[in-house]
LUMKOL-193256 format. One record per atom (N, C-alpha, C): residue in one letter; chain; atom name; x, y, z. Coordinates in steps of 0.05 Angstrom, whole numbers, plus 32768, in hexadecimal, padded with zeros to 4 digits. Layout:
% LUMKOL-193256
+------+-----+------+------+-------+------+
| type | mol | atom | east | north |   up |
+------+-----+------+------+-------+------+
|    A |   A |   CA |    X |     Y |    Z |
...
+------+-----+------+------+-------+------+
This chain:
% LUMKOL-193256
+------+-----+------+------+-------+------+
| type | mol | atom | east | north |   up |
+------+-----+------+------+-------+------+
|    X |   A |    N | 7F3F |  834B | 8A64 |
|    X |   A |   CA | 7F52 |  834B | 8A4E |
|    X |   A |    C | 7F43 |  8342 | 8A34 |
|    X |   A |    N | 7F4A |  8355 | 8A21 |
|    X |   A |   CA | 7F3B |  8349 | 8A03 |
|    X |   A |    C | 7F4C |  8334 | 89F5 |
|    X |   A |    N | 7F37 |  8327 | 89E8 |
|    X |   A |   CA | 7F4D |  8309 | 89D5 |
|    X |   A |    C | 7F37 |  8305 | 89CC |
|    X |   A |    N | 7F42 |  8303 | 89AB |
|    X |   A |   CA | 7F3C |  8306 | 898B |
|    X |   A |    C | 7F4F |  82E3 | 898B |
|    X |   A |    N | 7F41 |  82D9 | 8982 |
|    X |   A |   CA | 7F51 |  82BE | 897F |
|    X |   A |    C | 7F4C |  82A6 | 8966 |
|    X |   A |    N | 7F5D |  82AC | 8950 |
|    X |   A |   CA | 7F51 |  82AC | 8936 |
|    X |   A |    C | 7F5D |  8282 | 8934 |
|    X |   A |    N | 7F52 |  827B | 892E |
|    X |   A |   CA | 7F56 |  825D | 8922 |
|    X |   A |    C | 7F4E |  8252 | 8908 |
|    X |   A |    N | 7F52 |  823B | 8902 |
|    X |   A |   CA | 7F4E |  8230 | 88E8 |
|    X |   A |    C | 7F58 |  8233 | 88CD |
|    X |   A |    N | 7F6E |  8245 | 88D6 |
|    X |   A |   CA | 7F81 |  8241 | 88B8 |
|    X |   A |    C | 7F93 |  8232 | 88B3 |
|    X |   A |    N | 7F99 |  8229 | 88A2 |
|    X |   A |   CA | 7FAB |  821A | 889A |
|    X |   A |    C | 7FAF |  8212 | 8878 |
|    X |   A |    N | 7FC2 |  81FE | 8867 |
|    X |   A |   CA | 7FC5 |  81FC | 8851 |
|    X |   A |    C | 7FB1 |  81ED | 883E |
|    X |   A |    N | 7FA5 |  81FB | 8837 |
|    X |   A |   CA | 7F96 |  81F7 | 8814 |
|    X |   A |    C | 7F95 |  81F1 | 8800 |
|    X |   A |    N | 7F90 |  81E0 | 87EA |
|    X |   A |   CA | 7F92 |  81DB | 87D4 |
|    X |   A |    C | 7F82 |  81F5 | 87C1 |
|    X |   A |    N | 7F8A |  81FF | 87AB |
|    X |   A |   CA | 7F75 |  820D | 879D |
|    X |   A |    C | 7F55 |  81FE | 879D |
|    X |   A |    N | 7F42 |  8212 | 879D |
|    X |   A |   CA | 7F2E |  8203 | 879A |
|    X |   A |    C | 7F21 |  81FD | 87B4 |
|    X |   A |    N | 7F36 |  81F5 | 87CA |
|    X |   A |   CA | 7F1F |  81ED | 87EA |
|    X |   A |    C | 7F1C |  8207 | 87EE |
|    X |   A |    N | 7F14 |  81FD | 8814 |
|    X |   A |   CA | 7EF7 |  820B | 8823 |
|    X |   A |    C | 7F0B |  820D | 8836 |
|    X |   A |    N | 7F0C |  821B | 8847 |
|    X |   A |   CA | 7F10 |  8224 | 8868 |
|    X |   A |    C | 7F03 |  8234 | 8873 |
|    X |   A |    N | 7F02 |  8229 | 888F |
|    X |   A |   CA | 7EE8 |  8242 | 88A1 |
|    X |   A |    C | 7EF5 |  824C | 88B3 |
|    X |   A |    N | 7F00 |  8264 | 88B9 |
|    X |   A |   CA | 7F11 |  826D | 88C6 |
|    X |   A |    C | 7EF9 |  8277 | 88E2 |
|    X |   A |    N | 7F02 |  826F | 88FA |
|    X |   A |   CA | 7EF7 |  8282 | 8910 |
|    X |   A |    C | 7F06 |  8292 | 8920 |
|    X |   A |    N | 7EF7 |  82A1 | 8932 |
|    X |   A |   CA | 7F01 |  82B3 | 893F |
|    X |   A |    C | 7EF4 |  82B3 | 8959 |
|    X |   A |    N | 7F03 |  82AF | 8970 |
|    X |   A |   CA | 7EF1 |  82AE | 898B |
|    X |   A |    C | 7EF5 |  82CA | 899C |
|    X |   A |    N | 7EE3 |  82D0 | 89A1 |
|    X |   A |   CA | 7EEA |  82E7 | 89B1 |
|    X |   A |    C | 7EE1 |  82F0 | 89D0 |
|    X |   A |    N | 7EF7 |  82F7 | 89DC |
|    X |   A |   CA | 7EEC |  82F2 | 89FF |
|    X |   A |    C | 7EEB |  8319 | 8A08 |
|    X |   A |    N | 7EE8 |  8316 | 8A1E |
|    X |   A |   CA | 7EF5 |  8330 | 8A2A |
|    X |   A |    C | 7EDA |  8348 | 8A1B |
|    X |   A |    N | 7ECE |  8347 | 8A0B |
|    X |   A |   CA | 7EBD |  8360 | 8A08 |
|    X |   A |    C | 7E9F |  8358 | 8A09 |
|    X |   A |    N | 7E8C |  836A | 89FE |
|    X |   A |   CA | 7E70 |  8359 | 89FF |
|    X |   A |    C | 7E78 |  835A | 89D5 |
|    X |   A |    N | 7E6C |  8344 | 89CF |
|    X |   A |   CA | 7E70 |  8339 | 89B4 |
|    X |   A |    C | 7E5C |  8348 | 89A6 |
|    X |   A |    N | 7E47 |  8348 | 89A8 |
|    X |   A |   CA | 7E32 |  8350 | 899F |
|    X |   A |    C | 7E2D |  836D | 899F |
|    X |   A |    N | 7E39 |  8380 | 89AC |
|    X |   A |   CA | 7E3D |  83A6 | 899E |
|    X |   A |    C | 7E57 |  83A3 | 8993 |
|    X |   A |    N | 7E64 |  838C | 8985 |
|    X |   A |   CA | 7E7B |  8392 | 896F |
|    X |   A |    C | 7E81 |  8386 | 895D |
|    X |   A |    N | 7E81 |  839E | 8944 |
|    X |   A |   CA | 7E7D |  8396 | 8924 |
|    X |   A |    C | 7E9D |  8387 | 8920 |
|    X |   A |    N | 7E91 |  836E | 8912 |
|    X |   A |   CA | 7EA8 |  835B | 890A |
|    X |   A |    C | 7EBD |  8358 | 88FB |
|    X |   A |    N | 7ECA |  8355 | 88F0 |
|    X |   A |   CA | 7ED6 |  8358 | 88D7 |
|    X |   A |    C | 7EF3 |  8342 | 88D9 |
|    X |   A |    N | 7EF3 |  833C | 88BE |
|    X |   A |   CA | 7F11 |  8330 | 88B7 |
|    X |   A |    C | 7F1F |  8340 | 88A0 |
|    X |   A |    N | 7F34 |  833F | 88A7 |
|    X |   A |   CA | 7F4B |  8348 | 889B |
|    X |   A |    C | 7F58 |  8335 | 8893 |
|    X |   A |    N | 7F71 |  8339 | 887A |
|    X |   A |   CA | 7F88 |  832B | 8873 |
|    X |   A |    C | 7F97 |  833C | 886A |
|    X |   A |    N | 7FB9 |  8335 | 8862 |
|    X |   A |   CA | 7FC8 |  8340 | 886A |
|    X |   A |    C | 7FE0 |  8326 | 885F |
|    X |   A |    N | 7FEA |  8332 | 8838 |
|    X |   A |   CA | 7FFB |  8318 | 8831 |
|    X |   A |    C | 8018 |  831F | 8832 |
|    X |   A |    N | 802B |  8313 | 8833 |
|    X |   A |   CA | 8040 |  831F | 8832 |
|    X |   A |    C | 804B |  8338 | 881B |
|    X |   A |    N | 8058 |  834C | 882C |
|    X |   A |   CA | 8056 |  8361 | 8816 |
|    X |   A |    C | 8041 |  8371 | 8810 |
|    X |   A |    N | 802A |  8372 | 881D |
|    X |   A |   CA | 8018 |  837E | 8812 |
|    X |   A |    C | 8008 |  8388 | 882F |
|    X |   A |    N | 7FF9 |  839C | 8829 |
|    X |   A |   CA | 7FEE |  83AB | 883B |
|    X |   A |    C | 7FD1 |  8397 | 8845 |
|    X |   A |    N | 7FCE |  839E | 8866 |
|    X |   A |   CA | 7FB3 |  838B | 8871 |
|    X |   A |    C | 7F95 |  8393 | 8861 |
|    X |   A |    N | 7F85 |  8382 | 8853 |
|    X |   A |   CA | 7F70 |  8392 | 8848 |
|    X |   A |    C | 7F59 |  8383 | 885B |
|    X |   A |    N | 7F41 |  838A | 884D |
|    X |   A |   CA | 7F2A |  8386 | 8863 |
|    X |   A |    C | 7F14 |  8370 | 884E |
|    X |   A |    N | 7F19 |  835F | 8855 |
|    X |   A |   CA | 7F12 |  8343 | 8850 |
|    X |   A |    C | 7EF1 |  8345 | 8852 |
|    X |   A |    N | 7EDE |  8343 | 8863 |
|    X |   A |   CA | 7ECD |  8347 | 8863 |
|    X |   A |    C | 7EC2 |  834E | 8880 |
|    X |   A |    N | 7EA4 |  8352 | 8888 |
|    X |   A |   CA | 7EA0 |  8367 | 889F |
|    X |   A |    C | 7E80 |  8361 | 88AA |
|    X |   A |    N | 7E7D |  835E | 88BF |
|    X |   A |   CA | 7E61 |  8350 | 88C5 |
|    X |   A |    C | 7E55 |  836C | 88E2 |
|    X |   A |    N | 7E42 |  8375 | 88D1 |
|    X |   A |   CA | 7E37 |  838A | 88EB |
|    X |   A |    C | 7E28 |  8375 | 8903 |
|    X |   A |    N | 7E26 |  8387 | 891E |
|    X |   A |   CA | 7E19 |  837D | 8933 |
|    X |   A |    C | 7DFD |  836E | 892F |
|    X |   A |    N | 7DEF |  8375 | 8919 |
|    X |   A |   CA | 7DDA |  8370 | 8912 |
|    X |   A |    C | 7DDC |  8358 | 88FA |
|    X |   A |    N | 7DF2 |  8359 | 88F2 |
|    X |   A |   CA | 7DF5 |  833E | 88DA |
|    X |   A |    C | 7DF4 |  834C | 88C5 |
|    X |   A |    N | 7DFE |  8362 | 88BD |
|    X |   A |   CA | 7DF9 |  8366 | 88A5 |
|    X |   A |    C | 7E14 |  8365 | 8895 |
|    X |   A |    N | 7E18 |  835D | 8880 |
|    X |   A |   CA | 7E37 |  8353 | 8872 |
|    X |   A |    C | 7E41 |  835F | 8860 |
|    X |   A |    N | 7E5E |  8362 | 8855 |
|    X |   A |   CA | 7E69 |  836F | 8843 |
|    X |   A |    C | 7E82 |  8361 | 8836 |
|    X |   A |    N | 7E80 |  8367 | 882A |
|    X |   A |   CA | 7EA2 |  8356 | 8817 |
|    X |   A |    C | 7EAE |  8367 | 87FE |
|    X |   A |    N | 7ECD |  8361 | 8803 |
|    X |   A |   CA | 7EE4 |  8363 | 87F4 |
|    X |   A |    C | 7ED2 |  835B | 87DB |
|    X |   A |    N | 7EDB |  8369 | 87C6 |
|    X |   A |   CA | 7ECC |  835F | 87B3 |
|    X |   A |    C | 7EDC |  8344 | 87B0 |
|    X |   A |    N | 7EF9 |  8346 | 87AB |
|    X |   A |   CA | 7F09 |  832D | 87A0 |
|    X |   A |    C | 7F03 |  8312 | 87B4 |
|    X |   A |    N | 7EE7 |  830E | 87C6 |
|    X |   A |   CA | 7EDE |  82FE | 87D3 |
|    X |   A |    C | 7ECA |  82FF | 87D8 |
|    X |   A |    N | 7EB8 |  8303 | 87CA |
|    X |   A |   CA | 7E96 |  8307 | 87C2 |
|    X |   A |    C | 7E8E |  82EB | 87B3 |
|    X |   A |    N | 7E85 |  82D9 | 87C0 |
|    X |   A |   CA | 7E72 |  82C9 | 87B6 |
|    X |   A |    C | 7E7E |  82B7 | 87BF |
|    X |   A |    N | 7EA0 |  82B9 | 87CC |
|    X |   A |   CA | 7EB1 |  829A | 87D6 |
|    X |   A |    C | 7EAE |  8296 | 87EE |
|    X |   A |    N | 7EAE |  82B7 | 87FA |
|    X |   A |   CA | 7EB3 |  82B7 | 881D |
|    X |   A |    C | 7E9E |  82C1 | 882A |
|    X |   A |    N | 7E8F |  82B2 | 8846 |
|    X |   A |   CA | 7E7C |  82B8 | 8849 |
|    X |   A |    C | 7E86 |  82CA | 8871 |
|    X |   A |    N | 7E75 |  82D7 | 887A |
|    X |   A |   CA | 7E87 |  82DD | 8891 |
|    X |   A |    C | 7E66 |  82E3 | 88A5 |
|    X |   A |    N | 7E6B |  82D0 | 88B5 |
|    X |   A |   CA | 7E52 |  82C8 | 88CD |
|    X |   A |    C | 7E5C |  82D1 | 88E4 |
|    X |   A |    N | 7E46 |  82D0 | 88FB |
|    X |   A |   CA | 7E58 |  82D4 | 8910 |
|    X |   A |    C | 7E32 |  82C9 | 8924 |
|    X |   A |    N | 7E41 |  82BA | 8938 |
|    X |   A |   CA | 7E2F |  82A4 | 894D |
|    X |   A |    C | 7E2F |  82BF | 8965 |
|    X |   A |    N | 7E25 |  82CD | 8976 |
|    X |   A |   CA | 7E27 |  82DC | 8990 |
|    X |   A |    C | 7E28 |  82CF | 89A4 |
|    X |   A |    N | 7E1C |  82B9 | 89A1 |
|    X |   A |   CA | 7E15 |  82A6 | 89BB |
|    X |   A |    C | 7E2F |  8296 | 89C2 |
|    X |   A |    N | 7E45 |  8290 | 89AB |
|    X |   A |   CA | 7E5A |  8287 | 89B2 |
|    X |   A |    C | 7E72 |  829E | 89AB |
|    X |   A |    N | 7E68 |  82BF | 89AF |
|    X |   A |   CA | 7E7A |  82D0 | 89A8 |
|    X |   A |    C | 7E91 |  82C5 | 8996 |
|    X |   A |    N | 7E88 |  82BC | 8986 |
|    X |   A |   CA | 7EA1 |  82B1 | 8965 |
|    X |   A |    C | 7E90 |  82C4 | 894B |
|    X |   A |    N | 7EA4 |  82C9 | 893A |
|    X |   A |   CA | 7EA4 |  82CD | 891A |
|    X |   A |    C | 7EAD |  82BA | 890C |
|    X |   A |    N | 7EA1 |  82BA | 88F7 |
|    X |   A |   CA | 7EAE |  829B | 88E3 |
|    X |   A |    C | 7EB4 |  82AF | 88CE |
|    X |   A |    N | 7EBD |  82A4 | 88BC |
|    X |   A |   CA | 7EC5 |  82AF | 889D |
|    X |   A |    C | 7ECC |  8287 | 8893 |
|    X |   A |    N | 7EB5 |  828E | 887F |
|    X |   A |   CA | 7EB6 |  826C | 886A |
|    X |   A |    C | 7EBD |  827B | 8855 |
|    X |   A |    N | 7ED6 |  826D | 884E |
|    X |   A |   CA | 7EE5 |  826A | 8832 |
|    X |   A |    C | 7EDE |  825F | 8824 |
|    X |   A |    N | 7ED7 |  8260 | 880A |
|    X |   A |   CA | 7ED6 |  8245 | 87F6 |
|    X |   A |    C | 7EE2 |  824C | 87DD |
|    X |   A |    N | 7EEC |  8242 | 87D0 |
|    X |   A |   CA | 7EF2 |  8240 | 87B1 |
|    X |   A |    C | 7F0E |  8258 | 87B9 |
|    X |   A |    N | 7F17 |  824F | 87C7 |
|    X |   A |   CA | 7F31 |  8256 | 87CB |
|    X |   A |    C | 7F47 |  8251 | 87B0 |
|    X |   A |    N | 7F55 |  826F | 87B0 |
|    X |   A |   CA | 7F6B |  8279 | 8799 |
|    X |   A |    C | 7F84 |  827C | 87AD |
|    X |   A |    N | 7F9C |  8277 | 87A2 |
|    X |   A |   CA | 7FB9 |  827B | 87AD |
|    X |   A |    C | 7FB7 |  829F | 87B6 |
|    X |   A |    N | 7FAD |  82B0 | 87AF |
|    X |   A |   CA | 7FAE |  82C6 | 87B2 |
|    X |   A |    C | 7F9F |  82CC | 87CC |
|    X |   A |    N | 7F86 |  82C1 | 87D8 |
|    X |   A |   CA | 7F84 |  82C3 | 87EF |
|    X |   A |    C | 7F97 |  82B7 | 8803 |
|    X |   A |    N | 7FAA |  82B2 | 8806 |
|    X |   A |   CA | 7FBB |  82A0 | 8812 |
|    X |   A |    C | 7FCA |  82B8 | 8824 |
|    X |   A |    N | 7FCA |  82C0 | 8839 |
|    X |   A |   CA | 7FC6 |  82DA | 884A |
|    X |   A |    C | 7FD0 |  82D0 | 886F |
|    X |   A |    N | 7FCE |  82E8 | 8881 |
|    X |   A |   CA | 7FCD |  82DD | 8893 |
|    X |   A |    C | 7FB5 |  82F0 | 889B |
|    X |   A |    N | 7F9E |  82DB | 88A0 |
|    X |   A |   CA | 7F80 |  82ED | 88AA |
|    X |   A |    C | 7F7C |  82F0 | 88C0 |
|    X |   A |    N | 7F74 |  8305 | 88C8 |
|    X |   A |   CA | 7F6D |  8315 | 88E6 |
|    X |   A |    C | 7F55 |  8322 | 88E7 |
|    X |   A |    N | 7F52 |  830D | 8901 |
|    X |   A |   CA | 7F2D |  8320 | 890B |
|    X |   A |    C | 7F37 |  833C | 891A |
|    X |   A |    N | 7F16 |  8343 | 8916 |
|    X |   A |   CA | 7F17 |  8362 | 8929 |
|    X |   A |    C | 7F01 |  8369 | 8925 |
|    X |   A |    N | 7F03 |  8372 | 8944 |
|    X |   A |   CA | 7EEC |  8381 | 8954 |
|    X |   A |    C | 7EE6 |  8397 | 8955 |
|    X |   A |    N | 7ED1 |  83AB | 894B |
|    X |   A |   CA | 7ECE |  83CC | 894D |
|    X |   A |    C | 7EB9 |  83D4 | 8958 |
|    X |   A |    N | 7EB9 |  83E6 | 896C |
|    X |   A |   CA | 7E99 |  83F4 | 8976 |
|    X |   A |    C | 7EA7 |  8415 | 8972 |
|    X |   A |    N | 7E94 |  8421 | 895E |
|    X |   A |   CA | 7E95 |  8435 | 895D |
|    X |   A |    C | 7E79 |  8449 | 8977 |
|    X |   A |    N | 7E83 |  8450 | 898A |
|    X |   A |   CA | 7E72 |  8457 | 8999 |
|    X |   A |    C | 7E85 |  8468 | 89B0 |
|    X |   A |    N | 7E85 |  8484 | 89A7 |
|    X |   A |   CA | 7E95 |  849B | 89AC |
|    X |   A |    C | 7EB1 |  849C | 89B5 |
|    X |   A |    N | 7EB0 |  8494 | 8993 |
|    X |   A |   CA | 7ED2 |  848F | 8990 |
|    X |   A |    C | 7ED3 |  846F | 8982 |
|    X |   A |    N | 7EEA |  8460 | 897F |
|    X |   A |   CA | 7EED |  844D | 8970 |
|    X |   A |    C | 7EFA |  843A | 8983 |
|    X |   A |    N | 7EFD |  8420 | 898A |
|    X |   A |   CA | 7F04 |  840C | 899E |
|    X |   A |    C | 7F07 |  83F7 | 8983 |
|    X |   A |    N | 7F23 |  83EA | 8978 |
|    X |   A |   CA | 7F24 |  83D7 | 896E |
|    X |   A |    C | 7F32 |  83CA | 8982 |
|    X |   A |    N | 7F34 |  83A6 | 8972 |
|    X |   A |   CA | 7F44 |  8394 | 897E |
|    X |   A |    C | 7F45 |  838A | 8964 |
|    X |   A |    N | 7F61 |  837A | 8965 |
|    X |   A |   CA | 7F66 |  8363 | 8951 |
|    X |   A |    C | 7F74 |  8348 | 895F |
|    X |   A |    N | 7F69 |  8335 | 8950 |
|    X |   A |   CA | 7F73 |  8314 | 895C |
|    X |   A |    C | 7F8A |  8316 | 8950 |
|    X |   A |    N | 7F9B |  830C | 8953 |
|    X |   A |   CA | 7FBD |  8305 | 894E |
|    X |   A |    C | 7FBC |  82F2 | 893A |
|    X |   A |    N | 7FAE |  82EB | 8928 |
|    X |   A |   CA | 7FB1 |  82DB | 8906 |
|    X |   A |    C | 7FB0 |  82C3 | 8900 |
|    X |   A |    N | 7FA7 |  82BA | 88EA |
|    X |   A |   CA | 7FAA |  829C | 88EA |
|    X |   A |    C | 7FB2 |  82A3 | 88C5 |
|    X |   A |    N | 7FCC |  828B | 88C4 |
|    X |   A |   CA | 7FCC |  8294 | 88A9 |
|    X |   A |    C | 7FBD |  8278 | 88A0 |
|    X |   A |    N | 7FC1 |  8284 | 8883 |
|    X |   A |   CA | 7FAD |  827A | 8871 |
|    X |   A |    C | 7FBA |  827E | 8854 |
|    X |   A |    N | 7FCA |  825C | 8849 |
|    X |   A |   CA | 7FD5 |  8258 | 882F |
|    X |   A |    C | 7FC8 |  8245 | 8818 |
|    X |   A |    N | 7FC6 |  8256 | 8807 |
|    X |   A |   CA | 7FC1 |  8243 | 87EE |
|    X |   A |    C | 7FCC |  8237 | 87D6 |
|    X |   A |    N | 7FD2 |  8218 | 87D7 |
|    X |   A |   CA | 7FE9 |  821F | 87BD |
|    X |   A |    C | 7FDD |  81F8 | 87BE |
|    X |   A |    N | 7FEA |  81EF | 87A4 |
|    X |   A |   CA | 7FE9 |  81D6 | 879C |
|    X |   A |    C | 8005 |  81CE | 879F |
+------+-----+------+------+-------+------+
C-alpha cells in the first residue's frame, strides 16, 4: 500500500520559516520525481515546486528564493523549507509522487495545511 504522509504545518506569523515533510512508504523513492502542491480556499491546486530523481529543482515563481524543496532517499522523505512567509501562501500543501515510465503512476499524501496571518 502507498502512503504520501505530509507533516509540519501549522500557524505562522508573516515573515517565519516552516519545513514541511513528506514520508513516503509503499514504492521505491528514488525512480519518483517529487513535487508539492498547494491548494487555497477557492482557488485551483497549483504546483508549488518539484525535485527530479536526480535532484534537480524548480519553482512557482511566486516562491523563488523563499522555498527551497530537498528530498533525503535514504529516509524516502521530501522536505519543502519555507521562509519569509506571506499570508498568501497560507494553503493546504500536498506531496506527490510521479514516474513517468510507460504511462504515468501518481500518488498524493492527504495535506497538511499551512496558515499565515498575524
Amino acid at each position: 500500500q502507498v502512503q504520501l504522509v505530509e507533516s509540519g504545518g501549522g500557524l505562522v506569523q508573516p515573515g517565519g520559516s516552516l519545513r514541511l515533510s513528506c514520508a513516503a512508504s509503499g514504492i521505491i523513492f528514488n525512480v519518483y520525481a517529487m513535487a508539492w502542491y498547494r491548494q487555497a480556499p477557492g482557488r485551483e491546486r497549483e504546483l508549488v515546486a518539484t525535485i527530479t530523481t536526480s535532484g534537480s529543482t524548480n519553482y512557482a515563481n511566486s516562491v523563488k528564493g523563499r522555498f527551497t524543496i530537498s528530498r533525503d532517499n535514504a529516509k524516502n522523505t521530501v522536505f519543502l523549507q519555507m521562509n519569509s512567509l506571506k499570508p498568501e501562501d497560507t494553503a493546504v500543501y500536498y506531496c506527490n509522487a510521479k514516474r513517468v515510465v510507460l504511462g504515468t503512476t501518481t500518488y498524493w499524501g492527504q495535506g497538511t495545511q499551512v496558515t499565515v496571518s498575524s
